[in-house]
Residue frames relative to the residue before (quaternion, step in Angstrom):
aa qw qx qy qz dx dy dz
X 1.0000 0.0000 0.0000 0.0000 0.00 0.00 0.00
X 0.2428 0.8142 -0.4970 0.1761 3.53 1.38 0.33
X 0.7382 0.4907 -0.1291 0.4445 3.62 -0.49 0.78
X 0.6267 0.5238 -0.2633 0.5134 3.17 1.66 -0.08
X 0.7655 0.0304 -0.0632 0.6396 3.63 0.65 -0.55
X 0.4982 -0.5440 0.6336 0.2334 3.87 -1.60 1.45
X 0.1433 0.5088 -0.8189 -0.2236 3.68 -1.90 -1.03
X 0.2798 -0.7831 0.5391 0.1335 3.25 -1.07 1.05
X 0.7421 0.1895 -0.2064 0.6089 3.47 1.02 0.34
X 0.3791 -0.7096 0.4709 0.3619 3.99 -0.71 0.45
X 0.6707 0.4584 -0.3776 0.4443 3.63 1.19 0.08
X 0.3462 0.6489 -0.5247 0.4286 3.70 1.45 0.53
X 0.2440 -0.8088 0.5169 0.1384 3.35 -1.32 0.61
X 0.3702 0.5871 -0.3421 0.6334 3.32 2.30 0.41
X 0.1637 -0.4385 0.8663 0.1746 3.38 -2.16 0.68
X 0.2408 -0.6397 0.6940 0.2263 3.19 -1.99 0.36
X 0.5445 -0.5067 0.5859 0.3217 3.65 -1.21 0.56
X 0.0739 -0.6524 0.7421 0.1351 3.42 -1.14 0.97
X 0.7860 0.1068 -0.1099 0.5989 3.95 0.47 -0.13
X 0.7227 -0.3279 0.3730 0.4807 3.46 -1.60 0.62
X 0.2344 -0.6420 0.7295 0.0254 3.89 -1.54 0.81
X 0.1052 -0.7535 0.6485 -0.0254 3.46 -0.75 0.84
X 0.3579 -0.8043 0.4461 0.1615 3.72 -0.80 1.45
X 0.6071 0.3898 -0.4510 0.5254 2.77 -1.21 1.70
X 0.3811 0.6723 -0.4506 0.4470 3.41 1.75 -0.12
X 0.1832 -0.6876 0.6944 0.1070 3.39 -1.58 0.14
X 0.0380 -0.7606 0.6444 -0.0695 3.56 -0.57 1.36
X 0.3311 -0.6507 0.6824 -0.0350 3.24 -1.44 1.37
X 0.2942 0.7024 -0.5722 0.3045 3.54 -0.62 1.07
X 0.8747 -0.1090 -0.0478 0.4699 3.45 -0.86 1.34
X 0.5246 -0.7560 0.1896 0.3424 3.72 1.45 1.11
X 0.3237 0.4715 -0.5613 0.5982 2.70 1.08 1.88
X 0.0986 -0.6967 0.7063 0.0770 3.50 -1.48 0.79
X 0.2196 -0.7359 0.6404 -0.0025 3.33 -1.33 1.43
X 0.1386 -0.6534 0.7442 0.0042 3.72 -1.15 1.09
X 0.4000 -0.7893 0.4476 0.1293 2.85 -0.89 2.05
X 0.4003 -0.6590 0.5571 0.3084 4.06 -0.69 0.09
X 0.7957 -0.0996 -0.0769 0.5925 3.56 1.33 -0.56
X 0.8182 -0.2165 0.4019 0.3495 3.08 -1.49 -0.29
X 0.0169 -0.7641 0.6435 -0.0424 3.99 -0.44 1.06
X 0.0285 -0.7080 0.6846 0.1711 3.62 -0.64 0.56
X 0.7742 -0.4873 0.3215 0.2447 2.42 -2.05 0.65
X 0.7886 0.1209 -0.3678 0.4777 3.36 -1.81 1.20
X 0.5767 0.6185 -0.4011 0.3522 3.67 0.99 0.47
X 0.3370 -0.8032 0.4374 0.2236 3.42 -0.60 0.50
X 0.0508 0.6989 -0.6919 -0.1737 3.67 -1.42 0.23
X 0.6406 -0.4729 0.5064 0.3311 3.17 -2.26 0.21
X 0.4899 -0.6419 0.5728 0.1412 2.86 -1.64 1.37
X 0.6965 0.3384 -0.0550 0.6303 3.82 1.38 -0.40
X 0.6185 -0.4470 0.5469 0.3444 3.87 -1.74 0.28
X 0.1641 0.8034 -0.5718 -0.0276 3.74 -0.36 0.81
X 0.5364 -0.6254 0.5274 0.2075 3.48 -0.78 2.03
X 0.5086 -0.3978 0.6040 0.4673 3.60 -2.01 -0.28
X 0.8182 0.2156 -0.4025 0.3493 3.13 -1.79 0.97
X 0.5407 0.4870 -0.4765 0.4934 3.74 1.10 0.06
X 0.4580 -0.7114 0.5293 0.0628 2.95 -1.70 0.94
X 0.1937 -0.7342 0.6308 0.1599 4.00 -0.32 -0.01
X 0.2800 -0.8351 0.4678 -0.0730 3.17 -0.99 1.59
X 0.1275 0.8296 -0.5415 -0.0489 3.39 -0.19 0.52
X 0.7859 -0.0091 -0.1451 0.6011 3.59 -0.86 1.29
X 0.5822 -0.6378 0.2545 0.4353 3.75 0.82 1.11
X 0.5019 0.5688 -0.5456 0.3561 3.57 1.15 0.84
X 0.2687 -0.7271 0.5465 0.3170 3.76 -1.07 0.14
X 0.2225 -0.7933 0.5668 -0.0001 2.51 -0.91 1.70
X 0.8661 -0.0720 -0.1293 0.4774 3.62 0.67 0.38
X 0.5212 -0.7090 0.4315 0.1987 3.15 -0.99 -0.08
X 0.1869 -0.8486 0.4917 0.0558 3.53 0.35 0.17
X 0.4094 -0.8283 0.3774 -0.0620 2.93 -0.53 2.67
X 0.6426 0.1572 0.0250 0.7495 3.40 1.17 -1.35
X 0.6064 -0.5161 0.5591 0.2310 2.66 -1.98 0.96
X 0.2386 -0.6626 0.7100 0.0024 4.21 -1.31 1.87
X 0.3897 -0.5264 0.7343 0.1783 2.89 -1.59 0.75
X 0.6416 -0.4689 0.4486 0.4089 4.18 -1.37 1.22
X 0.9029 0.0646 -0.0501 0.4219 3.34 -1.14 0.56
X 0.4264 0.6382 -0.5465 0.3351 3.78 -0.17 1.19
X 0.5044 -0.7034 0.4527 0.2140 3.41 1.36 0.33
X 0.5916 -0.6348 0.3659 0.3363 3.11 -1.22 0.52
X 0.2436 0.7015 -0.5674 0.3557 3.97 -0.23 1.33
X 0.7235 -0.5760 0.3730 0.0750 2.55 -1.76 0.84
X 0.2438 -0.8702 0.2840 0.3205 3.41 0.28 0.19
């Protein structure tokens, strides 16, 4: 699946979607493989890891958010 999702820094803890993700997909990326839980469109991002309330997700070692309720790894960026 090489070619589907970027990380723009190795200390990000996000993959971005280069193309629509479809759940149940399996992405390979830095010899780890991730089975999505849902659906990731494209130029969206999910966690590469379980992120708790009060952890933050980092892209290019900024924090870009914070994270209200407790996400299961890979659910992309939605609403709960």
């Amino acid at each position: 699946m090489q070619g589907k999702v970027l990380q723009l820094d190795a200390k990000d803890n996000v993959l971005i979607a280069l193309s629509d993700l479809r759940q149940g997909e399996r992405i390979s990326f830095g010899g780890d493989t991730y089975e999505l839980a849902g659906d990731v469109a494209a130029k969206h991002k999910f966690a590469m890891r379980d992120l708790s309330p009060g952890d933050a997700d980092s892209l290019v070692r900024l924090v870009r958010s914070q994270v209200d309720l407790s996400l299961e790894r890979l659910l992309g960026d939605r609403e709960p």
